[in-house]
C-alpha positions in Angstrom: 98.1 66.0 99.7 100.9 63.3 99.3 100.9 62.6 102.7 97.5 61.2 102.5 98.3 58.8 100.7 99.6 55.5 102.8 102.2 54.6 100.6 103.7 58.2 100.2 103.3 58.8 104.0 105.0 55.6 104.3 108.1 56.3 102.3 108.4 60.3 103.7 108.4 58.7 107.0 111.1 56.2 106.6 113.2 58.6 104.5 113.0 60.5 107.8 113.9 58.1 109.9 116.8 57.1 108.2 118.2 60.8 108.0 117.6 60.9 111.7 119.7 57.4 112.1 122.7 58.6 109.8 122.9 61.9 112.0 122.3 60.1 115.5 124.9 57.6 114.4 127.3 60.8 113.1 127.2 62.5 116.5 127.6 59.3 118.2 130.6 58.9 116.1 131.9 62.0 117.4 131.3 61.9 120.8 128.3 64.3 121.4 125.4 62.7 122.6 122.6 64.5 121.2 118.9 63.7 121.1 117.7 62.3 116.7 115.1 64.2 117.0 114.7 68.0 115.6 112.3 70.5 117.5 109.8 69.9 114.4 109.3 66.0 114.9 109.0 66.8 118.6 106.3 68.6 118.4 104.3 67.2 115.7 105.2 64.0 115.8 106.2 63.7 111.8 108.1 66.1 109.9 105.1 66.8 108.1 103.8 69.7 108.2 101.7 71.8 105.5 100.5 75.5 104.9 96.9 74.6 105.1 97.3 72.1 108.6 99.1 75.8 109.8 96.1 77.9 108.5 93.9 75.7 110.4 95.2 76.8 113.6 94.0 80.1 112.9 91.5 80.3 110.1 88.0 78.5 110.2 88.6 75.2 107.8 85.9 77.0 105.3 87.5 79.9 104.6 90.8 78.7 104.0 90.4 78.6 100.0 90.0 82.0 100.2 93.5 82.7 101.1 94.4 81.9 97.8 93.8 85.2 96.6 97.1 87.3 98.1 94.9 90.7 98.5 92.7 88.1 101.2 95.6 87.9 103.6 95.8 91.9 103.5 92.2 92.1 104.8 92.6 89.5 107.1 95.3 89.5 108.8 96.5 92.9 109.3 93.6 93.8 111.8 94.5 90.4 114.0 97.9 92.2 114.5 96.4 95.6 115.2 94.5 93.9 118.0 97.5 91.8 119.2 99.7 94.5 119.3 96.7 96.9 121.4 96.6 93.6 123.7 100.2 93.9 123.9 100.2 97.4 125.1 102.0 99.1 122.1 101.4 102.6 121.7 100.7 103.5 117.8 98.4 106.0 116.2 96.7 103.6 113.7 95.0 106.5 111.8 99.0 106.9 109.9 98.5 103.1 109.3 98.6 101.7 105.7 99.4 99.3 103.2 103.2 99.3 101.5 102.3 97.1 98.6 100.6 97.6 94.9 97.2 98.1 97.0 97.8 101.6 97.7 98.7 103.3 94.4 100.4 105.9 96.2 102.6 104.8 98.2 103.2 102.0 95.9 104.8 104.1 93.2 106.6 106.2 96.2 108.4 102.9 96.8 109.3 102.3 93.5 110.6 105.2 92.2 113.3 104.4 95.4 114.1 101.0 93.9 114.3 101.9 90.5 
């Protein structure tokens, strides 16, 4: 990643910096005090955020090249939600349950033939 490198991580941060400068000293300018920072660099710390330090929250580290093939993320993901919405109390039949995109043929052509 570019941010690894000290240089680029160096440069990204001071470009950042200055953008928050130019808008602190805009609002200042008229008349709002507002905090320079945005929710992003409050949380993180850097404006700096990538897919795979996202992924990491929620997929083991070794797994993560995986999700480069799209048709991983359908077999994933989808039963995560199932169980988060059962935790949540939602009240679906999950038999009816399936997949709107070129993985089920069916269905898949359905939706086309709407579009085209």
């Amino acid at each position: 990643f570019p941010e690894d490198d000290p240089e680029v991580r160096a440069k990204m941060e001071a470009e950042m910096k200055a953008a928050q400068e130019a808008k602190a000293a805009k609002a200042k300018a008229g008349g709002k005090q507002k905090g320079g920072k945005t929710k992003l660099v409050q949380k993180t710390g850097t404006g700096i955020v990538r897919q795979w330090n996202i992924l990491l929250k929620m997929v083991p580290a070794e797994e993560i090249p995986q999700f480069v093939d799209p048709y991983h993320w359908l077999s994933y993901f989808p039963p995560i939600g199932v169980d988060h919405l059962k935790k949540f109390g939602v009240g679906v039949d999950w038999r009816r349950a399936f997949i709107t995109t070129a993985v089920n043929p069916y269905y898949y052509a359905l939706i086309r033939w709407q579009f085209e």
